[in-house]
Residue, then its C-alpha position, 0 to 999 in steps of 0.5 A: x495669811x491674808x485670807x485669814x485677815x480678810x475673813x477676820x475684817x469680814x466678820x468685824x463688818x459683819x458685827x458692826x453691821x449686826x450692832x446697828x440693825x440688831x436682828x437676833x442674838x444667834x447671829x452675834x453668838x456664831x459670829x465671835x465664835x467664828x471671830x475667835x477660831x480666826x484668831x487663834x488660827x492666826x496665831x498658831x500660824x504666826x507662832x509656826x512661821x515664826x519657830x520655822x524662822x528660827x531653825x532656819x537662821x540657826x541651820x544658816x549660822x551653823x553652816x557658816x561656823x563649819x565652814x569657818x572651821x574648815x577653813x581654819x589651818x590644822x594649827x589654828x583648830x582646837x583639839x577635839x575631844x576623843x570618846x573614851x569607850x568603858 
C-alpha cells in the first residue's frame, strides 16, 4: 500500500512539474492514465482488504458463539431441530 501511494505521489509531482515546464501532451496523456490505473488498483486492494476484515470478524464471533454454547449446561441449550427425511 505504500508503494501504491509512493507511485501515486510521484506521479502528482510528475504532473505538476509537466504543468510548469509544459513539454508535450504525450507525457500528460500517459500520465493520468497511469494516475487512474494506480488508483483503481488502490481501490480494489482496499475494497479486498476491507471484505477479508469482515470474514475475519465474522469467523471470530462465530467462534465465541459456539464456545458459549458448549459451555451452556444441557438444560440451558435450546432444543435443536431434527431433519425429518421424505
Amino acid at each position: 500500500m505504500l508503494i501504491w501511494c509512493s507511485v501515486l505521489l510521484f506521479l502528482g509531482v510528475t504532473a505538476f512539474l509537466d504543468n510548469i515546464f509544459t513539454q508535450n501532451d504525450i507525457f500528460r496523456t500517459i500520465n493520468s492514465v497511469l494516475f487512474m490505473l494506480v488508483s483503481l488498483g488502490l481501490l480494489v486492494r482496499i475494497s479486498t482488504k476491507k471484505r477479508i476484515g469482515q470474514t475475519e470478524s465474522y469467523l471470530k464471533r462465530i467462534d465465541e458463539l459456539e464456545q458459549q454454547i458448549k459451555n451452556l449446561s444441557p438444560t440451558e441449550r435450546p432444543p435443536q431441530k431434527t431433519k425429518v427425511e421424505v
